[in-house]
C-alpha positions as CSV (number, residue, x, y, z in Angstrom):
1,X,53.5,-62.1,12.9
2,X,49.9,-62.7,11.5
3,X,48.9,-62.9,8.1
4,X,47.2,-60.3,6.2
5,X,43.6,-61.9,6.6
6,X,43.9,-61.8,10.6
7,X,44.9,-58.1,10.2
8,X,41.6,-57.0,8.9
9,X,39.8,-54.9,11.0
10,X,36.3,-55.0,10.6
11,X,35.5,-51.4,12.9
12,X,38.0,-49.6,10.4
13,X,36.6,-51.1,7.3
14,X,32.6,-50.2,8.4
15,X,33.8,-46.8,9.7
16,X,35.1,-46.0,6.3
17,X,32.0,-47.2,4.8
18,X,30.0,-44.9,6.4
19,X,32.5,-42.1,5.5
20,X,31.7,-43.2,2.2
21,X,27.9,-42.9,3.1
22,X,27.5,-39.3,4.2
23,X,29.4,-38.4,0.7
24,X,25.7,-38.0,-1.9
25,X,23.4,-39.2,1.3
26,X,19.6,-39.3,0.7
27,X,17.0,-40.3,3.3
28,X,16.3,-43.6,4.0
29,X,20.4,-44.4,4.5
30,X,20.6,-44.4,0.7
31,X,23.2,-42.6,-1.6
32,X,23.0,-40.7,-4.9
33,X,26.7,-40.2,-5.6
34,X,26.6,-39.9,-9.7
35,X,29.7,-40.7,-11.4
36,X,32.0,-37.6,-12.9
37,X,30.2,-34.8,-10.3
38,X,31.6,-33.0,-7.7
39,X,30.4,-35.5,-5.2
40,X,32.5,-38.1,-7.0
41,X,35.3,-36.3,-7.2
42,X,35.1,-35.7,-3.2
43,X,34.8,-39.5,-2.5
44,X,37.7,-39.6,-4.4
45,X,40.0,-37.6,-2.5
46,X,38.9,-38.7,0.5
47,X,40.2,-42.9,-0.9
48,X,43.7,-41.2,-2.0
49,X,44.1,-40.0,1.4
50,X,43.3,-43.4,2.8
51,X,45.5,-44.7,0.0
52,X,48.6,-42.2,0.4
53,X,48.5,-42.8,4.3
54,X,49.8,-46.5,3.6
55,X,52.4,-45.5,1.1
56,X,50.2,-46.9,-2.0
57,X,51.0,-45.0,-5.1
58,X,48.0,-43.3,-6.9
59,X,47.3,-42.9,-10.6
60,X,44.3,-42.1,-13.0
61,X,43.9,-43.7,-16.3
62,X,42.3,-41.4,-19.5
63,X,39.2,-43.0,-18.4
64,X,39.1,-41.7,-15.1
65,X,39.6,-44.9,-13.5
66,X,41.6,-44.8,-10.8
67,X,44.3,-47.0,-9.1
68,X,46.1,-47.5,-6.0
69,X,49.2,-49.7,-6.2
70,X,51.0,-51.6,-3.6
71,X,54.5,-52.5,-4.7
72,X,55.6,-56.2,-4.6
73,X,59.5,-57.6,-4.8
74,X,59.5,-58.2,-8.6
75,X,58.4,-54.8,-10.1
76,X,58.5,-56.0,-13.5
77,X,56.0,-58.3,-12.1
78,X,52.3,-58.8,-14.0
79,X,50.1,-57.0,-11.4
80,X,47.3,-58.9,-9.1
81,X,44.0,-56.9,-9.4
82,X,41.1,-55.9,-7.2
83,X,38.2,-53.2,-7.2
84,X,35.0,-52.5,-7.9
85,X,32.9,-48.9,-8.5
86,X,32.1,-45.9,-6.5
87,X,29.0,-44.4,-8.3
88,X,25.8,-45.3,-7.4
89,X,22.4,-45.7,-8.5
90,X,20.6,-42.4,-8.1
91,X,18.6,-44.4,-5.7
92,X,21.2,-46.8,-4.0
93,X,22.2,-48.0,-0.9
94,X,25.9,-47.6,0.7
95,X,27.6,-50.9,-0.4
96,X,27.3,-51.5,-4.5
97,X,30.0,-51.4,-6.0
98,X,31.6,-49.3,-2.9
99,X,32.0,-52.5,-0.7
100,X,34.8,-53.6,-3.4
101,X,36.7,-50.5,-3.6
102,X,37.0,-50.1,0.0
103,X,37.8,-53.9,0.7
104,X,40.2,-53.8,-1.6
105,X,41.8,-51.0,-0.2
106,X,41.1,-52.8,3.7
107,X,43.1,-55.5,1.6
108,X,46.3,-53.6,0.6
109,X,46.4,-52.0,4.5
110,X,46.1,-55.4,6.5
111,X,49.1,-56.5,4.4
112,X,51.0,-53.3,5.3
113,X,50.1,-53.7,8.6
114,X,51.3,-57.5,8.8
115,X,54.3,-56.5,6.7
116,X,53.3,-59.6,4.3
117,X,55.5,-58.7,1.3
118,X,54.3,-60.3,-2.0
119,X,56.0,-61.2,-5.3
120,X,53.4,-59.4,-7.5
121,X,52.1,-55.6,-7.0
122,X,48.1,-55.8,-6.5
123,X,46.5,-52.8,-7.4
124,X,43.2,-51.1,-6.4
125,X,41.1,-49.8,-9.1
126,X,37.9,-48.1,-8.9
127,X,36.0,-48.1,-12.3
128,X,34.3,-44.9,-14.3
129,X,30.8,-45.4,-14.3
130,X,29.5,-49.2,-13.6
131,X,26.2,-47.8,-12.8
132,X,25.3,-46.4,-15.8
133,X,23.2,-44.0,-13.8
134,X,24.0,-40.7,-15.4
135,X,25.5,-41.9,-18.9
136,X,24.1,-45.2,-20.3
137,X,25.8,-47.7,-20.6
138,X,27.4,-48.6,-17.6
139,X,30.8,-50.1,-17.2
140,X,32.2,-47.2,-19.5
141,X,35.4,-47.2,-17.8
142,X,36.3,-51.5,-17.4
143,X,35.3,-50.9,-21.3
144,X,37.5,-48.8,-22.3
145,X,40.4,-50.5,-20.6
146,X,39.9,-53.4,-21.5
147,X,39.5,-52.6,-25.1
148,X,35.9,-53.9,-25.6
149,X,34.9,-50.0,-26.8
150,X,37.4,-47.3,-27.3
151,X,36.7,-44.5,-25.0
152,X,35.7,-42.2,-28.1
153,X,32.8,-44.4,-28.6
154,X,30.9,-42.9,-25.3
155,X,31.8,-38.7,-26.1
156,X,28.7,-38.0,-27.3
157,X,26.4,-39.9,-24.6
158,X,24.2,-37.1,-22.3
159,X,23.2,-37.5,-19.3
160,X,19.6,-36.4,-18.3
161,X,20.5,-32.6,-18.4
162,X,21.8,-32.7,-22.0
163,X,25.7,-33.0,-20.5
164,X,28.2,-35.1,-23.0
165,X,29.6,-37.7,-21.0
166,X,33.1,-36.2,-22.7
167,X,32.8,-32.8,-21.4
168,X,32.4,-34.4,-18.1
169,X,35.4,-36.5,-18.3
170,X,37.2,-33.5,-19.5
171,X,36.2,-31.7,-16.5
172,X,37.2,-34.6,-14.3
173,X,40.1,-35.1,-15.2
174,X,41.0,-31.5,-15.1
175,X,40.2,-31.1,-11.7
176,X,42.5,-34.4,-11.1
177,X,45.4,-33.2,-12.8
178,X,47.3,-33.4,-9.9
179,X,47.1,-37.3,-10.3
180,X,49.8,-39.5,-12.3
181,X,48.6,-40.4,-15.5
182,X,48.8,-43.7,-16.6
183,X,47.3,-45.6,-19.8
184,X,44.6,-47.6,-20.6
185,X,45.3,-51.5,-20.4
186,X,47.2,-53.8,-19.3
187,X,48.0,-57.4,-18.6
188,X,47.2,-58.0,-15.0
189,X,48.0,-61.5,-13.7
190,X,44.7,-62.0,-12.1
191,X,41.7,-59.3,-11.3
192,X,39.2,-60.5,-8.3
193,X,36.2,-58.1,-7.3
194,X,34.0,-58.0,-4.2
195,X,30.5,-57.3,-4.3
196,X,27.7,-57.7,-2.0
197,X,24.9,-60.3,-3.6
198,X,22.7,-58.1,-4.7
199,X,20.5,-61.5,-4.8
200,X,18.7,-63.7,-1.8
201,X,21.0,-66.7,-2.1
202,X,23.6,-66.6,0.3
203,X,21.0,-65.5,3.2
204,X,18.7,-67.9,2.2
205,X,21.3,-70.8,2.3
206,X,22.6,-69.6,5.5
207,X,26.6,-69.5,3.4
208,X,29.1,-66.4,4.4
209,X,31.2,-66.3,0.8
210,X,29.9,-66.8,-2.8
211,X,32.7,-67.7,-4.8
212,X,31.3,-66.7,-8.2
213,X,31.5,-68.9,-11.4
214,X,30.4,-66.3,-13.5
215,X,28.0,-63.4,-15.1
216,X,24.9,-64.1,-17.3
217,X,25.1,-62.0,-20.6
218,X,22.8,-58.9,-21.0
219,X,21.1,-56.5,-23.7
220,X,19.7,-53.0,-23.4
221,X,17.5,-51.4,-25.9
222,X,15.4,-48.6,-26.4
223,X,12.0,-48.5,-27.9
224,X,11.1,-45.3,-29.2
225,X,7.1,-45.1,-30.6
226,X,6.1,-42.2,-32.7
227,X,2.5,-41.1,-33.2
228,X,0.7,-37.8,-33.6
229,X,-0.6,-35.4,-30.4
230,X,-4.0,-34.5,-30.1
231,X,-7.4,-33.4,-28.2
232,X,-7.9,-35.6,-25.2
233,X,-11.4,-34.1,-25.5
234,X,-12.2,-34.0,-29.1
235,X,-10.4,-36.5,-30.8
236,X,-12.4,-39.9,-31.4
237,X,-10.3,-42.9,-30.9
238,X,-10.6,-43.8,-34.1
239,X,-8.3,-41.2,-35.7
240,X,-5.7,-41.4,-32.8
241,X,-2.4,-42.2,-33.0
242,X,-1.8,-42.6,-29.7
243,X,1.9,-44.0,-28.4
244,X,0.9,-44.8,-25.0
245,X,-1.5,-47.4,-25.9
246,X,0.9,-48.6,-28.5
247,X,3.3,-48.6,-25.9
248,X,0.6,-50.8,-23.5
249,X,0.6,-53.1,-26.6
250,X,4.3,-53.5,-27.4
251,X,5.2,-54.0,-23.6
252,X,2.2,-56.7,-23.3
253,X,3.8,-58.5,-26.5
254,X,6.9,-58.7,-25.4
255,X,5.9,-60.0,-22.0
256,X,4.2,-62.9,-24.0
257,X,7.9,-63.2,-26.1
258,X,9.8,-63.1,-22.8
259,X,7.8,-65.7,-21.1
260,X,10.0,-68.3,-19.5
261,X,8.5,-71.5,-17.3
262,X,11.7,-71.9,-15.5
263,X,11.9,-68.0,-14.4
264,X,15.8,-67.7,-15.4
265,X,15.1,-65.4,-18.0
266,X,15.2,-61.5,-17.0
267,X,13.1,-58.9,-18.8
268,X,12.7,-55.5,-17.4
269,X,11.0,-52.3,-18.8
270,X,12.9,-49.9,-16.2
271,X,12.2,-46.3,-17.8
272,X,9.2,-44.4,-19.9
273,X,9.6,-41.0,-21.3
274,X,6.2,-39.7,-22.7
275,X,5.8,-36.6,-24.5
276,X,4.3,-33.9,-24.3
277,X,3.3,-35.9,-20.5
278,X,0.2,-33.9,-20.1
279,X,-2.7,-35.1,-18.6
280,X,-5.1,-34.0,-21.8
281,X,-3.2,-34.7,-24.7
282,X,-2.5,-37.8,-26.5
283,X,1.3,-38.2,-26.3
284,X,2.7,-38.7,-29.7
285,X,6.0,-40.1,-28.7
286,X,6.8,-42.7,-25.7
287,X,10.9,-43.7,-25.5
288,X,10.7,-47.1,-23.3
289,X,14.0,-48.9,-22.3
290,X,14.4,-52.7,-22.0
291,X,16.6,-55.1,-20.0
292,X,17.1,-58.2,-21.0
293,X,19.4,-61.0,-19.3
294,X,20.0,-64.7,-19.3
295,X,23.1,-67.2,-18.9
296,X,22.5,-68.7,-22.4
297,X,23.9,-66.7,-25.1
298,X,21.9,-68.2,-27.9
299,X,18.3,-67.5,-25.5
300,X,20.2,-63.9,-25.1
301,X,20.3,-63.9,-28.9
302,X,17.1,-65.3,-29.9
303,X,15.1,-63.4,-27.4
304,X,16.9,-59.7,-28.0
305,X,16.8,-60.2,-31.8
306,X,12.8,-60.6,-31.5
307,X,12.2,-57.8,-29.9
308,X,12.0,-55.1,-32.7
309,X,10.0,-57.2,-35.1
310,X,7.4,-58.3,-31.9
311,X,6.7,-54.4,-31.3
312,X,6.4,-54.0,-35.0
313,X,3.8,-56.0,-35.3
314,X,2.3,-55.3,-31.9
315,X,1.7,-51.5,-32.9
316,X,-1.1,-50.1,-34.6
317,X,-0.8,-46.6,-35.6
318,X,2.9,-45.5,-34.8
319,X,6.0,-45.7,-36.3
320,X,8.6,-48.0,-34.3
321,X,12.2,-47.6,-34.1
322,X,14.8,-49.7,-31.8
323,X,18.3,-49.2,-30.6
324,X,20.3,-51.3,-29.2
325,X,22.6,-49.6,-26.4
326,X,24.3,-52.1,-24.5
327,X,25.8,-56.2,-25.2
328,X,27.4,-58.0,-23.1
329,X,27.6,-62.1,-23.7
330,X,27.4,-64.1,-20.5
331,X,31.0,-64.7,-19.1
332,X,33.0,-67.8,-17.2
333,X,35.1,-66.9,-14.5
334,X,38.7,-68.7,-14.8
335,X,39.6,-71.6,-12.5
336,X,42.8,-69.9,-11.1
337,X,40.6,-66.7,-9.7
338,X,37.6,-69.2,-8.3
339,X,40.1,-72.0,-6.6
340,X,41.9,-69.2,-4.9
341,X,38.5,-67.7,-3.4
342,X,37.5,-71.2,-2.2
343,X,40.8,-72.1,-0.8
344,X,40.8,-68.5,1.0
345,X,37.2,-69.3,2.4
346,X,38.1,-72.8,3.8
347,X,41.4,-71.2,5.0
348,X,39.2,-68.4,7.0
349,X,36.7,-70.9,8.3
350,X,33.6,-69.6,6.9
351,X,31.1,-71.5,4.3
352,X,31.1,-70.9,0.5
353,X,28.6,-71.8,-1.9
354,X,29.5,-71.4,-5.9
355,X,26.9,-69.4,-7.6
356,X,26.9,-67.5,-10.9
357,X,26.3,-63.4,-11.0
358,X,22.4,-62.8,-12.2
359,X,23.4,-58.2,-12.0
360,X,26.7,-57.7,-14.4
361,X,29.9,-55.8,-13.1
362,X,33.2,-54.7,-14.5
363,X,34.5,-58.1,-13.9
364,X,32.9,-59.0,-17.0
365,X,35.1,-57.2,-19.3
366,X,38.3,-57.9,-17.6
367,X,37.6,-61.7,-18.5
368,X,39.1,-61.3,-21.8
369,X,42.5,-59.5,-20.6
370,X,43.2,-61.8,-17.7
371,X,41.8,-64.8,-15.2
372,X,38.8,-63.2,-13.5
373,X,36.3,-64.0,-10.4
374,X,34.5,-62.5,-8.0
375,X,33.5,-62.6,-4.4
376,X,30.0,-62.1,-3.1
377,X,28.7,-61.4,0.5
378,X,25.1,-61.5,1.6
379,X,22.8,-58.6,1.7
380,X,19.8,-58.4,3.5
381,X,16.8,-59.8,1.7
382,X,18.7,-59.9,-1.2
383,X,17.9,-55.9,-1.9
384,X,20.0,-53.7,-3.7
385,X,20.0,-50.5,-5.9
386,X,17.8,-49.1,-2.6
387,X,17.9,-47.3,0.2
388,X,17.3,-50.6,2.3
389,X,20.6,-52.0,0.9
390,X,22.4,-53.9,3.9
391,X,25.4,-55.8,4.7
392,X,26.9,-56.1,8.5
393,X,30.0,-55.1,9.6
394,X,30.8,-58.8,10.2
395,X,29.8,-60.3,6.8
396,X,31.3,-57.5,5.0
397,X,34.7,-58.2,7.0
398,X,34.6,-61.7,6.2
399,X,34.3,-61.2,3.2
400,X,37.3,-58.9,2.9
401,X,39.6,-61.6,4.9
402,X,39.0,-64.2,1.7
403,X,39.8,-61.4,-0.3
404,X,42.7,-60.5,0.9
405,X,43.4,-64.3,1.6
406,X,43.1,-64.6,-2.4
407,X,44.8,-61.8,-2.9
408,X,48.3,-63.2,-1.2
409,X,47.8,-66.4,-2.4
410,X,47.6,-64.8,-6.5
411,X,50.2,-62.7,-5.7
412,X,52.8,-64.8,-3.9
């Protein structure tokens, strides 16, 4: 009989994949699959019947995560965890956050296949919202499980088109009511998620498996400046209050406060919104949003509680307010969780290199509930969150043998 690992098959796994792709498809081979829409909701279905066709037992939390369970011989048993996301970026490729999802589930089918029968249950989830593309912030749903926020904290967040991130979970979850219901939390015995890199190092090193070590913490904020709108044509610098140059100043002050010789240090400004965005008016408010991320919690700290008094004093003639949307401190993953990927990867023959996570993932807030780690495969160039986002069938398989390698071994 062969093991669970040998009964991976990489043609299923990649054909499901591109199932997955065609569900939100954009040019390019992207995908724009927004969490909580119709599209969502058909990618879905189409994973329960996957799911259902190898006897695993399907339930959705108040959160809208949702689970696929494989029994083991003890019931009672603390379950062994594996998943990832299913929304994208509203420019993203066809493996973020789907990869894990659907190796997990490639994981729970070669073990039917091979009739391997194991001690624990392990159980599929994939989580509400990692992206964070249609309501900010992501990870709502690992959150809210976990206990980090409560759910009610998101109701009020809108997406772009005014919708409360409620109202769509409402809907959701009333078009799912077919679903068993189960409740937020629990005590897993160990959660392990697979992920393509989303970074250059594995390609680069010419290694197959990344047994991650951990995530480096992360802050979002937004900026808002407020000035006055005017004449393009008739109103002398002078008297201007003009929030796009105050924005040019504040963004070219915190560049100076982000500065970092050793280039660990992450600072993005990802989105503008200027108002009233016409070519010959002064805008009188710009809403900028900032990304900041490092492995050191007290540079994390230092750097993200600078940032409103270094625009403060960076602006001339606006008034200045900053929010703070999203914190999360950098995480360690637990020995149990990394051993058991690196014994897997020497087990399937292929070469691992330890590396920490730069991008964050729902990983981050199980690590308080239970032993944690993650599994990365390359990815071509080290893109991601585009179009041009590529893993092969064959590193993608891989990939799902250690899982599912780990995933015996944590559960046995």
């Amino acid at each position: 009989m062969t093991g669970p690992a040998e009964a991976v098959s990489e043609a299923r796994l990649w054909a499901r994949l591109m199932d997955m792709a065609r569900i939100g498809a954009i040019p390019g081979e992207g995908v724009n699959r927004a969490c909580l829409t119709p599209l969502d909701r058909q990618a879905r279905r189409l994973l329960i019947g996957w799911a259902e066709s190898i006897g695993a037992a399907v339930s959705v939390d108040p959160a809208a995560n949702l689970w696929l369970r494989r029994a083991g011989s003890e019931a009672e048993a603390a379950p062994v965890l594996t998943g990832s996301h299913m929304d994208t970026q509203p420019n993203g490729g066809r493996f973020d956050g789907i990869y894990g999802v659907l190796a997990g589930l490639e994981a729970l089918t070669a073990l039917h296949e091979s009739g391997t029968v194991t001690r624990r249950p392990i159980e599929v989830v994939a989580w509400t919202n990692e992206e964070g593309g249609r309501f900010a912030p992501g990870c709502m749903g690992s959150m809210a499980w976990s206990g980090c926020k409560p759910l009610d904290a998101f109701a009020e967040v809108r997406d772009p088109d005014g919708v409360r991130f409620a109202d769509a979970l409402a809907e959701h979850l009333a078009e799912e009511a077919d679903l068993p219901r189960r409740p937020l939390g629990n005590k897993p015995h160990a959660y392990v998620e697979a992920h393509i890199e989303q970074g250059p190092r594995l390609e680069r090193d010419g290694r197959d498996i990344g047994v991650v070590t951990g995530i480096q913490g992360s802050r979002w904020f937004t900026v808002t400046l407020t000035g006055e709108t005017a004449h393009a044509g008739t109103t002398p610098l002078a008297l201007r209050r003009d929030a796009v140059q105050d924005m040019v100043r504040a963004v070219a002050a915190l560049n100076a406060l982000m500065q970092d010789p050793a280039d660990v240090l992450r600072f993005t400004v990802g989105r503008i919104v200027v108002h009233p965005n016409t070519s010959n008016s002064v805008a009188d408010r710009v809403a900028f949003t900032i990304d900041l991320r490092h492995p050191d919690a007290a540079v994390l700290r230092d750097r993200g509680d600078a940032i409103a008094a270094t625009v403060a004093a960076a602006v001339r003639n606006t008034g200045v307010a900053v929010e703070e949307n999203f914190h999360a401190l950098p995480v360690a993953f637990d020995p149990l969780v990394i051993d058991a990927v690196e014994h897997a990867a020497a087990a399937q023959h292929v070469s691992s290199l330890r590396l920490p996570s730069g991008a964050f993932h729902d990983a981050q807030f199980v690590v308080p509930i239970c032993p944690t780690g993650m599994i990365f495969v390359p990815c071509r160039n080290g893109i991601s969150h585009n179009p041009a986002e590529f893993s092969s069938p064959a590193q993608l398989a891989s990939g799902t043998r250690v899982l599912a390698d780990a995933l015996a071994r944590l559960a046995a």
